[in-house]
Structures are given as C-alpha cells and as structure tokens.
C-alpha positions in Angstrom: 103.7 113.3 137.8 102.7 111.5 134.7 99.3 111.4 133.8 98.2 108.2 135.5 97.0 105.3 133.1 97.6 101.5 133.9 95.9 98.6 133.2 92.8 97.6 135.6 92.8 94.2 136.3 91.4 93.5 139.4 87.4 93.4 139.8 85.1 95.6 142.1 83.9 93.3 143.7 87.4 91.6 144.5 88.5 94.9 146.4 85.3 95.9 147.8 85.1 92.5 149.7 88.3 93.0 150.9 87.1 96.0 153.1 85.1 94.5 155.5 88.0 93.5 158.4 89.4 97.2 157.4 89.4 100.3 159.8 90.2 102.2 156.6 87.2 100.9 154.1 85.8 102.4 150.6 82.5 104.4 152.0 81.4 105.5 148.2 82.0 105.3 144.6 81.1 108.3 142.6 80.9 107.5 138.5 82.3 110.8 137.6 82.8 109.8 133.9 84.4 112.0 131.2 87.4 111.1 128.9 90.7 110.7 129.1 93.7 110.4 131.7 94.4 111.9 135.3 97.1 113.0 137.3 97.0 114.9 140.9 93.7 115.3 143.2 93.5 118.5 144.8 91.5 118.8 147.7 90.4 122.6 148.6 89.2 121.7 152.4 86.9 124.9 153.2 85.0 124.6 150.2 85.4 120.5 150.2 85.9 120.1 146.3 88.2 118.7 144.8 90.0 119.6 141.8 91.2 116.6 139.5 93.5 117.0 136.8 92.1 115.4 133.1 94.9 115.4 130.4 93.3 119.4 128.8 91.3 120.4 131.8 90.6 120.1 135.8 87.4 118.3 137.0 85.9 120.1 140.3 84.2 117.5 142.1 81.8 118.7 145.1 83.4 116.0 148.1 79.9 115.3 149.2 78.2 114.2 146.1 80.5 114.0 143.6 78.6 116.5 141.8 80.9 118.1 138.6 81.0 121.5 139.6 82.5 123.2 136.7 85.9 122.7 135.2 88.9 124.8 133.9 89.7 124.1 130.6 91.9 125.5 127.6 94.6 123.4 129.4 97.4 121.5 127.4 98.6 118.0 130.0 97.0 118.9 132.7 99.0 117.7 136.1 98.5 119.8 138.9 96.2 122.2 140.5 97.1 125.1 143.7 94.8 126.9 145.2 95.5 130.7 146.8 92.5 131.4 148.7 93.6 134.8 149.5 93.7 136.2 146.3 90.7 133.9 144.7 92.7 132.4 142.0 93.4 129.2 141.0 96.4 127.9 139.0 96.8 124.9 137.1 100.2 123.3 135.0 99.6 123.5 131.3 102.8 120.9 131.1 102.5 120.3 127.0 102.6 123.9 126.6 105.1 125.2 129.7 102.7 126.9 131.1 100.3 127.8 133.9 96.9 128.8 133.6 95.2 130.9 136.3 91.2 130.8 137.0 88.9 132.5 139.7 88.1 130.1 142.2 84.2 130.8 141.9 83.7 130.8 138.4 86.4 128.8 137.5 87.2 130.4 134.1 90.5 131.0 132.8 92.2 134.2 133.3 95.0 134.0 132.2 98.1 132.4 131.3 101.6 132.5 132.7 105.2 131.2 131.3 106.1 128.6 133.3 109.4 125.7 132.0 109.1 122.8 130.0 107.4 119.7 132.2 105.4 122.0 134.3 104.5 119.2 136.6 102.9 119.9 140.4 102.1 122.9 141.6 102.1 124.5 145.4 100.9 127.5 147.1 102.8 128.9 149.9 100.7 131.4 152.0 103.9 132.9 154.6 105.0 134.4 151.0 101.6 134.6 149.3 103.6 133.0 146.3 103.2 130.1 144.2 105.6 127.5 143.2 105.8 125.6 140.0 107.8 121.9 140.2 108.9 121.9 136.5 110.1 117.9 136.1 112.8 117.8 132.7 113.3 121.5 132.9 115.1 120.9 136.7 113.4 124.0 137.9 110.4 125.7 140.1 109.0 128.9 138.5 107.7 131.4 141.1 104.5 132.9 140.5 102.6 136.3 142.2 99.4 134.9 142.9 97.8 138.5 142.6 98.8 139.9 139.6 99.7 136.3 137.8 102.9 137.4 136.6 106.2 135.4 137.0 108.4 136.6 139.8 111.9 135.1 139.0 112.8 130.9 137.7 114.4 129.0 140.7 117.5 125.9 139.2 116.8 123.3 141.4 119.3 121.1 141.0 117.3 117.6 140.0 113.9 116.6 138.4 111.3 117.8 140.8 108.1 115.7 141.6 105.1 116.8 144.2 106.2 119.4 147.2 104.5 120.6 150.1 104.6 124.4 151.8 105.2 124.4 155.7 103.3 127.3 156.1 106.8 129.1 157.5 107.8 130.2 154.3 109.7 126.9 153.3 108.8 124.8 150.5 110.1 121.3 150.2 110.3 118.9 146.9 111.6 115.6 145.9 113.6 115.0 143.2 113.4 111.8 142.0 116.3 111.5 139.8 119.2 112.5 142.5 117.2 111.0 145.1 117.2 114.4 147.1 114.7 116.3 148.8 115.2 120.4 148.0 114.3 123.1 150.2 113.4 126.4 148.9 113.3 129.6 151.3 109.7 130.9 150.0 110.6 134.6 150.6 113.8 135.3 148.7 113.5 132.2 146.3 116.0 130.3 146.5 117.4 126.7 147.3 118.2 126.7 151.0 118.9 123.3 152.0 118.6 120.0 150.4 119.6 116.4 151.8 119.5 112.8 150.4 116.5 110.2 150.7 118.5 106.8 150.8 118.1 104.4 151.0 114.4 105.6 149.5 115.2 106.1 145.6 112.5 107.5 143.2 111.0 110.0 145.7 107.9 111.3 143.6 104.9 112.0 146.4 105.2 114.1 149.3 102.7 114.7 152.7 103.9 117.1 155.2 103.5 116.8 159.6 104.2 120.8 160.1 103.4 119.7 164.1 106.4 117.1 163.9 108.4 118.7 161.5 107.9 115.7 159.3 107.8 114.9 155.5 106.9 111.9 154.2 108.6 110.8 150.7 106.6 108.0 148.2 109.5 106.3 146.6 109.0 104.1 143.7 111.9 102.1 145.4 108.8 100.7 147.3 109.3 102.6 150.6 107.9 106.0 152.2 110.9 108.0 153.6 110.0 109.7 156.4 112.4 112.9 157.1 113.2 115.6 160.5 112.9 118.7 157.7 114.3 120.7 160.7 117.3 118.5 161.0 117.5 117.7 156.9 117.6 114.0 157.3 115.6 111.1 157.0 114.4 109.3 160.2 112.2 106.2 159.1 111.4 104.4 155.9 108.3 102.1 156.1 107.4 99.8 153.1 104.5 100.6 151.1 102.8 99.2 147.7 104.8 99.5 144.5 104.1 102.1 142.1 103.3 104.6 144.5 102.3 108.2 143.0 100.4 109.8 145.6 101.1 110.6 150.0 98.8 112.3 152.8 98.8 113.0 156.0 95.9 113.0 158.9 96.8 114.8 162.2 94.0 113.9 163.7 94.6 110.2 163.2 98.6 110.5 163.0 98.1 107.9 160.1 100.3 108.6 156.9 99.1 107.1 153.6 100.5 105.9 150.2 98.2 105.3 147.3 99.9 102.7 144.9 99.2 101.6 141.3 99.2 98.0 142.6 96.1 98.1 143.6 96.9 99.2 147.5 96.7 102.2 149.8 99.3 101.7 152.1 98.2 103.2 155.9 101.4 104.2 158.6 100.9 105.1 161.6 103.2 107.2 163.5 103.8 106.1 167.0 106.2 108.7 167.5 107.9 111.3 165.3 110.6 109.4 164.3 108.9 105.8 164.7 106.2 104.3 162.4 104.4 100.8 161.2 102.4 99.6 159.0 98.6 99.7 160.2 97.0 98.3 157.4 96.8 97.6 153.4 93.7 99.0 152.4 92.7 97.3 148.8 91.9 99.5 145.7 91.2 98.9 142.3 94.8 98.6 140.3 95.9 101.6 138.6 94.2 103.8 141.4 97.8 105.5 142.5 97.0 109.4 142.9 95.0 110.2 146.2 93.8 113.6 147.9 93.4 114.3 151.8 91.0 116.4 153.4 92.6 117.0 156.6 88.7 118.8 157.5 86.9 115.8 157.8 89.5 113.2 157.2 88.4 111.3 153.8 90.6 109.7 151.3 89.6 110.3 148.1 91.5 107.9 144.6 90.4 108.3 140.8 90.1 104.6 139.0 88.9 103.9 135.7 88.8 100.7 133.2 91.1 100.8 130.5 91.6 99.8 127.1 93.9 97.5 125.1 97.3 99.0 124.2 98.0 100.0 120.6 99.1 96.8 118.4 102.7 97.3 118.6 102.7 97.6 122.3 103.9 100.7 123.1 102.4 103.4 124.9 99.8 103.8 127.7 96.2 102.5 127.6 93.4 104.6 126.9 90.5 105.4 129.5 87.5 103.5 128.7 85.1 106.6 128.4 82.8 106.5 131.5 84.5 104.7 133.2 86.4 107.5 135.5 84.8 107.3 139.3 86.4 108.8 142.9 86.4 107.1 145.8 85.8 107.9 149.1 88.2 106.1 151.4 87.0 106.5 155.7 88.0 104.7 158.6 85.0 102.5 159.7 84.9 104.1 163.4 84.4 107.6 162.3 81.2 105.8 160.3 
C-alpha cells in the first residue's frame, strides 16, 4: 500500500466523544512523533511491539507504553514489515529501491539487503515453508525469500497488482489484487500460483485478515465493502459494507469480530454470526486519515497511526506532508474487556 497521508480534519475531541456508547472505544493515545509518512502496522504478538513503517525506516513501538524501541533504518519507501521468529530476522520492503532489507529481531540493525521487484509493497512470512513472500504491486509479482540465509529463492508472476496477503499457516499464501479484482493463492512449498478466484462484486481488494478456524478471508475493497471469502472453496460468501477508503483488515477469534480501518475517519467492526453470515456491529470513530490498523490477536487491541497534516503544495498536486510531532498510535479495546 501507499504510504498513508490524507488530510485531518476532524478534531480529537469530536471522535473521542463519540466513544462513550461504543463497546469498541479509543483506551490511549501514544504521541509517538517523528517525521514523515506511514504505511502498514505490524504487530509481533509474543514480544507485543509493533513495527510501523515511516517512508526510510520502521518505528518499533513497545504495545504497552508506546515506548520507541529502536528502529531499522537505511530503508528507501518503507511499506511493509514480516517477522520470522524462527530464524530471528526481520525483513522490511525497501519499495523506492526494489528491495528488502533484513534486520535481527533484537537489535534491530540491518543485515542485509536482498533483490526484491519494482513496488515491493507488503510483505508476509509463511512458517509451514519457513519462507517469506514479497507482494511486489506494479511489478505484478511476489519474490520468495529464504528467511535464513536472506537470499532470493525464485520470483513468482502473479497475474495482477498485489496488495496485503496473509499465510494460513498450511503452507498457502493468499493476496488480493486490486487491479483484476482477484484474490491469488500461492502453494508456499513449491512457489507457485495454485488457485485464484474473483472478489465481485468487491472491486479494489487492497487489505486482507485471515479466520484459519473458518477457512475465511476477509478482503478491504475500496469499492466500500469487506469481501468475505470460503478460501477452501475459492469463492466469496459475504460482503459487508464498511467506511470508504479502507487500507487496513484484522481479525479477533476470540471475539469473532472482523475489522476495517478507513481513511474516512471510521473503523468499521463485523461480526461473524456464522462462517458465511456477518453484520455490522458497530462504527467505531477515528481521527480521518487514520486507515492502516494492526491486530494483536494475544490480548486483542486495535492499534491506528494518525497525524495532523499540512497544506498541499500551491499547485495542488501531491500528498500532504506530516506535521512533524504530530504522529501518535492508538489503542483501540472493547469497553467490557476494560
């Protein structure tokens, strides 16, 4: 995904008094600070961090305090961030420079860097193949990476412009692509497309949350819908309407709530009354702009970057800048768990 930047409009206090009827209700505002953009948050649920992607580096934010860790720079459009426990590396899209740029996951300096395809984009670690899997947007690609040795394993032709994906954990990967309005599925283990199947009437796919008990994805479409598909069967089941300008999805087991985290200023909350049946719950209210979320399935927070922004350049063209300082994450809990 693009780095996120769009203009913030709507006042604290507008969204925080909105809360108070909410099971879903903003719990704390960490000023993080720091310049520039953002694009995906990672949570990393045993450790509870988060990693946050800042235009040339990643932000690791302790989920607790929102303490800045450390962060993992040398890194040219910074999108997204995977995380391969098992091998205690880190890797992070370099997307200005096609690349990836690995890190130990304790020290958090760089170790490397690895070829990747132009618009390296979101990134995901499968741990059935111990491999990791690039989503490389204009170059229509997935680059598969060893997560050991940091090398480049073989450059998988996807077929459309890939947004986020999610691993299974069975050594399936899934994507959207949001020009053909597909969702791809790549067989971890051999590297290749397996399956893929169409999203409509959801168009745009770009975020992605995965139900590995159900055997369910849920699909963010900028069509102003979450598609919700059997990946078993390879076809959608549900849509649900959601906010516009979604960019970011999760997915709580515990609660069996979906979410979609939209740049209008909403975080859309579904609940799934059965596999293949859903409603809204509730429209949780969020400052504008705030469309990228991460999910700590651990202890069930909801955490969104927002920032103030600046005017647009005199001829009116181009995306606003970050007010420097500005940058905060928000903790987002349901009310009963409080």
């Amino acid at each position: 995904m693009r780095n996120s930047v769009v203009v913030f409009t709507v006042a604290a206090a507008t969204f925080l008094a909105g809360q108070s009827s909410s099971s879903y209700r903003i719990s704390h505002t960490y000023a993080v600070g720091g310049d520039g953009s953002w694009d995906y948050l990672v949570p990393d649920p045993p450790n509870h961090r988060l990693f946050i992607a800042r235009q040339n580096r990643v932000m690791v934010i302790d989920e607790d305090t929102g303490k800045l860790l450390g962060e993992v720079t040398g890194i040219q459009g910074a999108h997204g961030t995977a995380v391969a426990e098992a091998t205690g590396h880190g890797f992070a899209t370099s997307g200005s420079d096609q690349s990836v740029v690995m890190f130990d996951l304790k020290t958090f300096q760089t170790l490397g860097r690895i070829p990747a395809a132009e618009d390296a984009d979101a990134i995901v670690y499968d741990g059935a193949s111990n491999r990791v899997f690039t989503l490389n947007g204009d170059a229509h690609s997935s680059t598969v990476i060893d997560p050991r040795a940091g090398t480049v394993i073989t450059n998988i032709q996807l077929g459309g412009k890939p947004e986020y994906g999610a691993s299974a954990g069975d050594g399936k990967v899934y994507a959207n692509l949001t020009d053909t309005a597909e969702i791809v599925e790549i067989d971890a283990k051999t590297a290749a497309v397996s399956r893929r199947w169409p999203t409509a009437p959801c168009n745009q796919p770009v975020s992605m949350a995965i139900d590995t008990l159900h055997y369910r994805l849920f699909s963010g479409c900028r069509s102003g819908v979450m598609a919700v598909s059997d990946y078993k069967a390879a076809k959608i089941v549900a849509t649900v309407p959601i906010g516009a300008g979604v960019d970011g999805a999760g997915y709580d087991a515990a609660s069996r709530n979906a979410f979609a985290s939209n740049a209008d200023g909403t975080l859309t909350v579904i609940h799934q009354d059965s596999p293949d049946q859903y409603h809204v719950a509730e429209t949780v209210r969020t400052p504008q702009g705030s469309r990228n979320m991460g999910l700590d399935p651990t202890n069930h927070r909801i955490f969104i970057a927002s920032a103030k922004f600046g005017s647009v350049a005199a001829t009116g063209r181009g995306r606003p800048p970050v007010l420097p300082g500005t940058f905060a994450l928000l903790v987002i809990e349901r009310e009963a768990a409080r």
